[in-house]
Biopython code that builds the backbone (N, CA, C, O; Angstrom):
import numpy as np
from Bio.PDB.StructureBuilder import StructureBuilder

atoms = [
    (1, "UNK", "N", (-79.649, -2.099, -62.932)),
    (1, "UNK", "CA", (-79.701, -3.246, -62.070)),
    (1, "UNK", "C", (-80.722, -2.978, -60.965)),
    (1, "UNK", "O", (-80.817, -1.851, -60.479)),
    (2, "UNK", "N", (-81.485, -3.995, -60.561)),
    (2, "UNK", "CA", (-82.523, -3.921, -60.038)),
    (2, "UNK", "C", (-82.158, -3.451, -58.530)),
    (2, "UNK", "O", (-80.951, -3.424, -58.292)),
    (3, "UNK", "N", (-82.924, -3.122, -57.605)),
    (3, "UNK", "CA", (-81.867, -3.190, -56.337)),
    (3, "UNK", "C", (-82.932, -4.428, -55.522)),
    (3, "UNK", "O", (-84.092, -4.836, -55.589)),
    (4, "UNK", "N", (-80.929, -4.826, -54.287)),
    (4, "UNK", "CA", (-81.848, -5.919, -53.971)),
    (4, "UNK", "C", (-81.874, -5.514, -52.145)),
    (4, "UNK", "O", (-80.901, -4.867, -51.756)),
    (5, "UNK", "N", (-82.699, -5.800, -51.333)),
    (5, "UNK", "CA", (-83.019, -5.476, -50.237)),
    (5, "UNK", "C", (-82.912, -6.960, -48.933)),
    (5, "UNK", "O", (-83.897, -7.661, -48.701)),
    (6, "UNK", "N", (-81.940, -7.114, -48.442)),
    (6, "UNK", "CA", (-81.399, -7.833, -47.618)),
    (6, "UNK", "C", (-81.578, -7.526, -45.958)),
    (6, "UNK", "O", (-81.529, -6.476, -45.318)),
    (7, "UNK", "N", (-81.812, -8.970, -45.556)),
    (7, "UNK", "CA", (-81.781, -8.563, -43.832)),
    (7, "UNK", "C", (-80.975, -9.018, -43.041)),
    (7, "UNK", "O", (-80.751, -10.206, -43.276)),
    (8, "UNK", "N", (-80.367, -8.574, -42.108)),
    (8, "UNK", "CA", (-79.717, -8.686, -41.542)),
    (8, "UNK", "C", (-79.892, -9.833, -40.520)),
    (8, "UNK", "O", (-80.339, -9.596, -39.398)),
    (9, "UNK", "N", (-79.476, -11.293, -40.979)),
    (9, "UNK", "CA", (-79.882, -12.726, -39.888)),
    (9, "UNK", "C", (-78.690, -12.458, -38.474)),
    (9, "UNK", "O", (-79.030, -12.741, -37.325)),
    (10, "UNK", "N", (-77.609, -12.011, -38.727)),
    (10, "UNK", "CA", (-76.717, -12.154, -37.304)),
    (10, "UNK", "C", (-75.788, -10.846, -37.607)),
    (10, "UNK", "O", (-75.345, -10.506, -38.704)),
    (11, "UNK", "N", (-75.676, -10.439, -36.809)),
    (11, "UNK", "CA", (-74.175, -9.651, -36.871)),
    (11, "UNK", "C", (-73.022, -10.013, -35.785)),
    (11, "UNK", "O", (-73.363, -10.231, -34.623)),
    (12, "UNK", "N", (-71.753, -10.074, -36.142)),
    (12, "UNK", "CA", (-70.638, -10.394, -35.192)),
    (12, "UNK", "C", (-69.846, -9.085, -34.688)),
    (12, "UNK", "O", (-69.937, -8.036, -35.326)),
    (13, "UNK", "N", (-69.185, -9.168, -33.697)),
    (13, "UNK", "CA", (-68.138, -7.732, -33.780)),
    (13, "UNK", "C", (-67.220, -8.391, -33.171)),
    (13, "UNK", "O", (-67.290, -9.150, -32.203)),
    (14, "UNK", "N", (-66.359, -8.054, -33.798)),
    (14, "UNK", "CA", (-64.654, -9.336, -33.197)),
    (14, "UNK", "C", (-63.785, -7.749, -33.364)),
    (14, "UNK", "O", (-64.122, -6.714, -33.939)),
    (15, "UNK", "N", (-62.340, -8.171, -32.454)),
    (15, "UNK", "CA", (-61.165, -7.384, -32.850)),
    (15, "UNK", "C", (-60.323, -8.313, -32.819)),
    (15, "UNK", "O", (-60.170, -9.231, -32.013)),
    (16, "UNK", "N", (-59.634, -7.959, -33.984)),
    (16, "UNK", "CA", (-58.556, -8.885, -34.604)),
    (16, "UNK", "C", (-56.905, -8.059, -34.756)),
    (16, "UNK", "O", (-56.814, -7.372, -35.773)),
    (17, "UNK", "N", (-55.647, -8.084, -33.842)),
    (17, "UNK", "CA", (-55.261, -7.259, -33.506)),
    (17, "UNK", "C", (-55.374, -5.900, -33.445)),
    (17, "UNK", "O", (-54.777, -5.025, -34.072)),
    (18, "UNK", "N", (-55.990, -5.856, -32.834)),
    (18, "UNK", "CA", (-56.521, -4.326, -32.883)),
    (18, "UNK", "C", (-57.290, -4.045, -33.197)),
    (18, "UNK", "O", (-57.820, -3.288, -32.383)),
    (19, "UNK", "N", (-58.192, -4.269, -34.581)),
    (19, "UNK", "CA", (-58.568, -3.751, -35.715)),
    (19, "UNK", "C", (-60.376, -3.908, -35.136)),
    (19, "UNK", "O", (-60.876, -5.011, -34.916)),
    (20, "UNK", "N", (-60.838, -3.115, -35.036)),
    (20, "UNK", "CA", (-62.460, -3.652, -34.543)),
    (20, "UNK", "C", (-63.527, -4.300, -35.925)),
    (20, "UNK", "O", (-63.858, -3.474, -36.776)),
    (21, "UNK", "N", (-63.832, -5.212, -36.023)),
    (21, "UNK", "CA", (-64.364, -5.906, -37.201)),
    (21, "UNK", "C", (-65.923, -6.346, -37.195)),
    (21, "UNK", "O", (-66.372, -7.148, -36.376)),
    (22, "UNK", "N", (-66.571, -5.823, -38.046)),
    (22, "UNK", "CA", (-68.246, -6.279, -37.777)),
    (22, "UNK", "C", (-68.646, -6.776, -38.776)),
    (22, "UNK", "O", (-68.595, -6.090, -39.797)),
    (23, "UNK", "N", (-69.286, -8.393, -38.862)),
    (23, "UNK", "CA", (-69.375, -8.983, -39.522)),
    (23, "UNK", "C", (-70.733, -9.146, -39.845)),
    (23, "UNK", "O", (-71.436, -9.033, -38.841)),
    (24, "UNK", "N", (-71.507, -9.421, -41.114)),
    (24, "UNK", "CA", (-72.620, -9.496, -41.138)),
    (24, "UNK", "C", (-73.363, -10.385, -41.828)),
    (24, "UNK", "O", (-73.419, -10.101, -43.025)),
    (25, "UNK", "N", (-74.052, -11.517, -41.465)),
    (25, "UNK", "CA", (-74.655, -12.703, -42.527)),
    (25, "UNK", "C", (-75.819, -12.375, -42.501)),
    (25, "UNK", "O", (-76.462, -12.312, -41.453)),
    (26, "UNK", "N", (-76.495, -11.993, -44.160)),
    (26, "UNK", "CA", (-77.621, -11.465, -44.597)),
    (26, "UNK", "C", (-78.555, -12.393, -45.467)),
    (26, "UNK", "O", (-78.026, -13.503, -45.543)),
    (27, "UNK", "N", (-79.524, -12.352, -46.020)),
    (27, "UNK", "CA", (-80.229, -12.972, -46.814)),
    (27, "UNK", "C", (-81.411, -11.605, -47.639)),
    (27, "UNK", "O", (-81.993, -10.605, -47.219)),
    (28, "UNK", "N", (-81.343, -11.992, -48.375)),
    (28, "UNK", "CA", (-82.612, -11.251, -49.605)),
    (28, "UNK", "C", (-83.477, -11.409, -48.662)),
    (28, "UNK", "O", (-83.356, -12.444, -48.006)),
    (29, "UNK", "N", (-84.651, -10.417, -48.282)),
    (29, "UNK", "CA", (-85.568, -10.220, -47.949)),
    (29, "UNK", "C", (-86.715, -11.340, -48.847)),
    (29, "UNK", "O", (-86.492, -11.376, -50.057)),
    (30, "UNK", "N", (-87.669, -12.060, -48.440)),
    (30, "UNK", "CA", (-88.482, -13.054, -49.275)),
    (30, "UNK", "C", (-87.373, -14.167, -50.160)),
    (30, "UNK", "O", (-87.811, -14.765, -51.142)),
    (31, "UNK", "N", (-85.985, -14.357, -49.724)),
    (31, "UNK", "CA", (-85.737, -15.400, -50.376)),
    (31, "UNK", "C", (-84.495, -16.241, -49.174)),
    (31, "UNK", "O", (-83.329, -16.145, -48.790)),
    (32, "UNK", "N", (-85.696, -17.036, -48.984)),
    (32, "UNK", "CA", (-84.794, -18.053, -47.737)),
    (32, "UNK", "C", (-83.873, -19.022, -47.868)),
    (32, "UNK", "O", (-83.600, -19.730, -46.899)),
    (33, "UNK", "N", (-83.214, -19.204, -49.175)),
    (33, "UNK", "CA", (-82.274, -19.639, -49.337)),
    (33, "UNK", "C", (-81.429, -19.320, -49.947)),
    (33, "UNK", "O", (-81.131, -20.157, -50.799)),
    (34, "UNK", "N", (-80.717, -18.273, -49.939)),
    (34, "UNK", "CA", (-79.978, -17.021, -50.733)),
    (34, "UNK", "C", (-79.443, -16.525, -49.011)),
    (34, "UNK", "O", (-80.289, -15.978, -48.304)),
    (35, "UNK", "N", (-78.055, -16.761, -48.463)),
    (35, "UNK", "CA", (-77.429, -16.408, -47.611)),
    (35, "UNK", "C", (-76.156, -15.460, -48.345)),
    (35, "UNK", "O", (-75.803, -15.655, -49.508)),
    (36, "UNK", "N", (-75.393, -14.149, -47.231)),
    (36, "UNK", "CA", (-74.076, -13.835, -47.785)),
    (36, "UNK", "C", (-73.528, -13.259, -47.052)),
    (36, "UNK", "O", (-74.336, -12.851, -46.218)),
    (37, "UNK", "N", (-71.980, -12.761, -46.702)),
    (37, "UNK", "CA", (-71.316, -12.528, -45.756)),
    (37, "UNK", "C", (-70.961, -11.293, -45.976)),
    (37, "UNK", "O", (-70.707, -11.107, -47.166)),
    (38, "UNK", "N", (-70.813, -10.173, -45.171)),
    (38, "UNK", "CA", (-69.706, -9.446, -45.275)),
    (38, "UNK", "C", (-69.310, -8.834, -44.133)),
    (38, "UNK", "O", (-69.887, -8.690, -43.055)),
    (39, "UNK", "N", (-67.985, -8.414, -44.615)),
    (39, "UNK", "CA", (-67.286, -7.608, -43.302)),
    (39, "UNK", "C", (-66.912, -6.098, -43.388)),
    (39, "UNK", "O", (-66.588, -5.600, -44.466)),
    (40, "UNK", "N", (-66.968, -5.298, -42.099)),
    (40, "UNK", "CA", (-66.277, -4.381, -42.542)),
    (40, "UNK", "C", (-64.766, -3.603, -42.437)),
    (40, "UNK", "O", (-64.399, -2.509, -42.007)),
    (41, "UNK", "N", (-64.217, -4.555, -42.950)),
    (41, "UNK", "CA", (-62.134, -4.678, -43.044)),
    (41, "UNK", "C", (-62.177, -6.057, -43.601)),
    (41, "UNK", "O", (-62.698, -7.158, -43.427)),
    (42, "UNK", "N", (-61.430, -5.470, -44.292)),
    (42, "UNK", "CA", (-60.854, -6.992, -45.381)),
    (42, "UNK", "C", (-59.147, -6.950, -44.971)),
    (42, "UNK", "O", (-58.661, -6.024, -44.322)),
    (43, "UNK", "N", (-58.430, -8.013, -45.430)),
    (43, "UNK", "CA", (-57.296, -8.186, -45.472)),
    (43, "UNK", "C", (-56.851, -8.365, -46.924)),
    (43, "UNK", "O", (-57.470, -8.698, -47.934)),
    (44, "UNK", "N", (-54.806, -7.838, -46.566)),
    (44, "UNK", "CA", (-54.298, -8.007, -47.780)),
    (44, "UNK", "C", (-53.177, -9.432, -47.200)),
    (44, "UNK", "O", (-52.759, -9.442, -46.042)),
    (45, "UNK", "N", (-52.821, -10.538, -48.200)),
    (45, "UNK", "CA", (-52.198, -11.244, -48.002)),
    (45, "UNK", "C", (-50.314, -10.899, -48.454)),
    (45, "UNK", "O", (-49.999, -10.292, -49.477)),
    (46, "UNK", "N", (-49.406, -11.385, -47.545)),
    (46, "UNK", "CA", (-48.587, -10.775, -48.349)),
    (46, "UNK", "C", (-48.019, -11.051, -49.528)),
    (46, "UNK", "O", (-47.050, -10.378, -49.879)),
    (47, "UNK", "N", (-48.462, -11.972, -50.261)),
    (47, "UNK", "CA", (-48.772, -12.560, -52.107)),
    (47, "UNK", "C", (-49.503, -11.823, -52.819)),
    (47, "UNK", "O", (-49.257, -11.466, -53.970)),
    (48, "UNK", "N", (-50.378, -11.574, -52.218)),
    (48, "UNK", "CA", (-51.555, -10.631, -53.255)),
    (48, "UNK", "C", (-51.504, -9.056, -53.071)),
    (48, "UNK", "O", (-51.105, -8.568, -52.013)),
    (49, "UNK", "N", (-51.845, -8.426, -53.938)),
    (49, "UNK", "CA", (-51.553, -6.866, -54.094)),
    (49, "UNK", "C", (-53.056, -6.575, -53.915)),
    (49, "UNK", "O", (-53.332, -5.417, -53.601)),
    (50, "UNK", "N", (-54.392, -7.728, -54.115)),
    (50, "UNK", "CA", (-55.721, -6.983, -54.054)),
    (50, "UNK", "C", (-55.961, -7.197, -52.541)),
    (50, "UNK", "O", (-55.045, -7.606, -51.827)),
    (51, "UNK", "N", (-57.500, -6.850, -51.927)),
    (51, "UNK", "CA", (-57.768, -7.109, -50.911)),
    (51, "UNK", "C", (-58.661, -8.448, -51.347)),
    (51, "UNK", "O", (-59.160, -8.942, -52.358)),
    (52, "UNK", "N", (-58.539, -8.701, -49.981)),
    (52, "UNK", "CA", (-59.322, -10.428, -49.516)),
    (52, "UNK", "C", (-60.511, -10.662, -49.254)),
    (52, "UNK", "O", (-60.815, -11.291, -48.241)),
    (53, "UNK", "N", (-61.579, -10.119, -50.269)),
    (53, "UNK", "CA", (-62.666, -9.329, -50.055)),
    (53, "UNK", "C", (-64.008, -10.779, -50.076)),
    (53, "UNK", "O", (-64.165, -11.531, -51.038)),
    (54, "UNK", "N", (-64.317, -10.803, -49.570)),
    (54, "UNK", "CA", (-65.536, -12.145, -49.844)),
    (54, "UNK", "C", (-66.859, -11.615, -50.597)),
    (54, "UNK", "O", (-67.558, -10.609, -50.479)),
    (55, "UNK", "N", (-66.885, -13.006, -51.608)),
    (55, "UNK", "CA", (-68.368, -12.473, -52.389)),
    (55, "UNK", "C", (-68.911, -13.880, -52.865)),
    (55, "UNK", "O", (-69.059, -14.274, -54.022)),
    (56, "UNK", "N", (-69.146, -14.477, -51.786)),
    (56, "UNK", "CA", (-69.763, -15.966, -52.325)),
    (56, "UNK", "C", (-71.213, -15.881, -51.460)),
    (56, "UNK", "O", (-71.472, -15.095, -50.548)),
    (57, "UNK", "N", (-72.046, -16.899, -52.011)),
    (57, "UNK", "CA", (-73.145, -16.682, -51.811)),
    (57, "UNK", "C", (-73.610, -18.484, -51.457)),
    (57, "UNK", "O", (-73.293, -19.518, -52.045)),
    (58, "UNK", "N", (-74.413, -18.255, -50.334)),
    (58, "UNK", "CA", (-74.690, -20.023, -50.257)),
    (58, "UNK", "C", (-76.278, -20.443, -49.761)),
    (58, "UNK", "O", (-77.274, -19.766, -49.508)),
    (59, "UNK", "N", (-76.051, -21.607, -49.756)),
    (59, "UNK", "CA", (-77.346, -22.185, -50.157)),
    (59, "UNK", "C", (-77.819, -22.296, -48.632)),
    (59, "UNK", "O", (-78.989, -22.673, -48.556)),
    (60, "UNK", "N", (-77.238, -22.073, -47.466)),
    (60, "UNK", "CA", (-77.778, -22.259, -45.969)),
    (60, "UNK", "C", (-77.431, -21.440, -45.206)),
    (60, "UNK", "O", (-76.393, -20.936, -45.632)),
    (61, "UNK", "N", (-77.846, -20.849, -43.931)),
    (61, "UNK", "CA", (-77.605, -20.100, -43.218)),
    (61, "UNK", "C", (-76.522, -20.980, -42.122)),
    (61, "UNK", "O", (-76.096, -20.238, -41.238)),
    (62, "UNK", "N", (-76.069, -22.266, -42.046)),
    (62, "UNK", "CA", (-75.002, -23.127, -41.424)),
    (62, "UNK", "C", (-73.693, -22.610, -42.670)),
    (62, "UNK", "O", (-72.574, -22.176, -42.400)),
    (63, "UNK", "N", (-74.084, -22.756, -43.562)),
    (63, "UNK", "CA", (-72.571, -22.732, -44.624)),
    (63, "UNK", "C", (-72.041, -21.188, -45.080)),
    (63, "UNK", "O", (-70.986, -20.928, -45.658)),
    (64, "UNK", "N", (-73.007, -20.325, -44.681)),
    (64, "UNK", "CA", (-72.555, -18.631, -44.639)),
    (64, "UNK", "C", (-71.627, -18.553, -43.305)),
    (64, "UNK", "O", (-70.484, -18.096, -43.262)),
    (65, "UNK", "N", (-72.344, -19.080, -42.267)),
    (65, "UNK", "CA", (-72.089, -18.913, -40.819)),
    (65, "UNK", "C", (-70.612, -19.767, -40.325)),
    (65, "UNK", "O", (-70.058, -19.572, -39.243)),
    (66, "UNK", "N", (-70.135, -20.740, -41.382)),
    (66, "UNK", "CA", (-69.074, -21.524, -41.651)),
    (66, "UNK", "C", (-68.289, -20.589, -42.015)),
    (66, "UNK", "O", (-67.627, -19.960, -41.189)),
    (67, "UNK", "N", (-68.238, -20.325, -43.467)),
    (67, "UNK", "CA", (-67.343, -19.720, -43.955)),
    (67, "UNK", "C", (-66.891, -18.304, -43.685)),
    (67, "UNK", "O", (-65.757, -17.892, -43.928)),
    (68, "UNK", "N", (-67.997, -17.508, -43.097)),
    (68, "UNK", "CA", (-67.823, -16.198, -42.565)),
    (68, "UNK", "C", (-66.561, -16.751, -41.195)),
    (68, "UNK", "O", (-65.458, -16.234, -41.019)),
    (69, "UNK", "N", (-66.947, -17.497, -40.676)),
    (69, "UNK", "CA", (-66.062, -17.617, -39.391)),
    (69, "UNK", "C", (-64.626, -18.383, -39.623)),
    (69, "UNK", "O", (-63.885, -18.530, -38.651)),
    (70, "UNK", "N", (-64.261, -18.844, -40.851)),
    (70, "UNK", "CA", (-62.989, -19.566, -41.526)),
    (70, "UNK", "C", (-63.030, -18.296, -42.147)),
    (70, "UNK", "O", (-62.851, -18.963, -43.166)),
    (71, "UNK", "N", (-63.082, -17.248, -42.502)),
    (71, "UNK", "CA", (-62.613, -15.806, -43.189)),
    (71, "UNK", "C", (-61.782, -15.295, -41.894)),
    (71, "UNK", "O", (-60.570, -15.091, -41.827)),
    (72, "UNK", "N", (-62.952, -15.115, -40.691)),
    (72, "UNK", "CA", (-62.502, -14.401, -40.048)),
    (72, "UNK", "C", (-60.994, -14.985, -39.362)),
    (72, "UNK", "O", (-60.172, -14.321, -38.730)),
    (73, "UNK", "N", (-60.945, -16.369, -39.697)),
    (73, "UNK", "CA", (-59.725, -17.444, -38.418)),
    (73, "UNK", "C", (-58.540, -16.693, -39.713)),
    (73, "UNK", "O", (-57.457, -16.288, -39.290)),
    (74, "UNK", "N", (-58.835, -16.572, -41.142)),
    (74, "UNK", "CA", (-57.980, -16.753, -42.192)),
    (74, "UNK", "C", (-57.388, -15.586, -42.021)),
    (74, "UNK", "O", (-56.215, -15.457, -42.373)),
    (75, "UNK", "N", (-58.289, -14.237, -41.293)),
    (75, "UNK", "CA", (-58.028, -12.982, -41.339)),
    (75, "UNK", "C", (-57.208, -12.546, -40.528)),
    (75, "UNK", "O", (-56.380, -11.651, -40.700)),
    (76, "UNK", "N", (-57.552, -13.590, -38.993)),
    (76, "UNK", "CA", (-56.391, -13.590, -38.038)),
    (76, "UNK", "C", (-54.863, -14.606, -38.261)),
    (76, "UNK", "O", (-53.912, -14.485, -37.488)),
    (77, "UNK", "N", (-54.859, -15.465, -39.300)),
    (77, "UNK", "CA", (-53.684, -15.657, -39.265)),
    (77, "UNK", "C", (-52.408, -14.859, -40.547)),
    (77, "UNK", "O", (-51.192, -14.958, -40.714)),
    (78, "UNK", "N", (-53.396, -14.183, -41.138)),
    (78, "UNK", "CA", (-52.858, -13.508, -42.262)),
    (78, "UNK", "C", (-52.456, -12.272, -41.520)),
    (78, "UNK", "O", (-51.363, -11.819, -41.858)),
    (79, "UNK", "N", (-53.135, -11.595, -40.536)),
    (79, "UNK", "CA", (-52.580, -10.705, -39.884)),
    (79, "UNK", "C", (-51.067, -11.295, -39.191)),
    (79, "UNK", "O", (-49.943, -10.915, -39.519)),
    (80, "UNK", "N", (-51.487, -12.567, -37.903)),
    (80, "UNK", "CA", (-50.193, -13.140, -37.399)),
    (80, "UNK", "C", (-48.948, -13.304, -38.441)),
    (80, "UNK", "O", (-47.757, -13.226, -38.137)),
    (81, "UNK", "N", (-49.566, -13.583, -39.925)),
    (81, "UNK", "CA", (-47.741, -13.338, -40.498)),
    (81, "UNK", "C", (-47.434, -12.536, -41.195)),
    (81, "UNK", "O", (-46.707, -12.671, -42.178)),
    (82, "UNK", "N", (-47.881, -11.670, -40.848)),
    (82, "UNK", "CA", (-47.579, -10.263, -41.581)),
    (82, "UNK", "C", (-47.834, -9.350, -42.475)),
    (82, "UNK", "O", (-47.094, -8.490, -42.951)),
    (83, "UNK", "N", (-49.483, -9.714, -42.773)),
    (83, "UNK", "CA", (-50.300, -9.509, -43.972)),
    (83, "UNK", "C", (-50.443, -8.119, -43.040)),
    (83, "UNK", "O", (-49.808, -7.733, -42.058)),
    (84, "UNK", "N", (-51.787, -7.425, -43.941)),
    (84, "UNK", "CA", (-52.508, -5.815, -43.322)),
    (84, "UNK", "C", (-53.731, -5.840, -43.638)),
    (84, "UNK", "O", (-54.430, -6.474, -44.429)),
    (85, "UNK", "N", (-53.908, -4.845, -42.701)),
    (85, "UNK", "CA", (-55.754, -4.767, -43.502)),
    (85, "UNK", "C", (-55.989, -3.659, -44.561)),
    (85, "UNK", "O", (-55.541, -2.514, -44.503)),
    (86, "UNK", "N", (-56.696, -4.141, -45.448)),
    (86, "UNK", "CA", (-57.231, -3.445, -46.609)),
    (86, "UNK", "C", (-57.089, -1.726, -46.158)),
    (86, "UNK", "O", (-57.445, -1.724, -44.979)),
    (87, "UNK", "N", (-56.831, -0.668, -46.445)),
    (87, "UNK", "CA", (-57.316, 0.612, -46.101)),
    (87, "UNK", "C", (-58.824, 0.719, -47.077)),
    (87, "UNK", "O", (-59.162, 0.155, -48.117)),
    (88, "UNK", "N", (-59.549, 1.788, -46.127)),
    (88, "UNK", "CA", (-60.697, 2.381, -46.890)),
    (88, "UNK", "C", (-61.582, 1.605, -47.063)),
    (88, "UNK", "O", (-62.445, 1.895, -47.892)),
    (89, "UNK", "N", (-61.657, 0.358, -46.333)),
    (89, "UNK", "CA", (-62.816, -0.810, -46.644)),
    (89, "UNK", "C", (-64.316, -0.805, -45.779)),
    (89, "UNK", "O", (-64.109, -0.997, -44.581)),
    (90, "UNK", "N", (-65.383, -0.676, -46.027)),
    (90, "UNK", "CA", (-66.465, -0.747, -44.989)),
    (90, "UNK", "C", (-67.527, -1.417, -45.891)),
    (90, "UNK", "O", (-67.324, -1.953, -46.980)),
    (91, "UNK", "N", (-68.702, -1.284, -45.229)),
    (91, "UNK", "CA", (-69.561, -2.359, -45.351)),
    (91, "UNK", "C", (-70.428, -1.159, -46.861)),
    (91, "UNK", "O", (-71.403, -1.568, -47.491)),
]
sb = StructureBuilder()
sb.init_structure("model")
sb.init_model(0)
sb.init_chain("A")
sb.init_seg("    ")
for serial, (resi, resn, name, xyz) in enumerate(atoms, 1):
    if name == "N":
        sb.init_residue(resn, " ", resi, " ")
    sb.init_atom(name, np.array(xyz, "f"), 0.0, 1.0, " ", f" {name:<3s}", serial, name[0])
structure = sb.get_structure()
């Protein structure tokens, strides 16, 4: 697999009980419409046994910057009812 080389458009740093969280919306280097999110701590829900890991990819730097920040609201209320964060998760 080829490798692909991404830049870094924003980074966030939130704490979400406790937990210090740095968020990052990137794009492919030479391709300006190819946005993607990640964080470093994911959450577990208390339904699901995997982690809550994001891997979607979008067509604007408004709809990365959306959904990265509805992850992060999703991350704080999954914590408020009793979910956890992923162990061993980083960027």
């Amino acid at each position: 697999m080829a490798a692909i080389i991404y830049t870094v458009i924003k980074e966030f740093f939130v704490e979400i009980h406790g937990y210090p969280v740095k968020a990052r919306i990137l794009s492919p280097i030479n391709d300006d419409k190819t946005f993607t999110f990640q964080v470093s701590s994911h959450f577990k829900n208390t339904s699901g046994q995997e982690a809550n890991v994001p891997a979607s990819t979008f067509t604007s730097y408004a709809n990365a910057e959306r959904h990265l920040l509805g992850y992060l609201e999703a991350f704080q209320n999954t914590l408020d009812l009793g979910g956890e964060v992923a162990p061993g998760n980083a960027f």
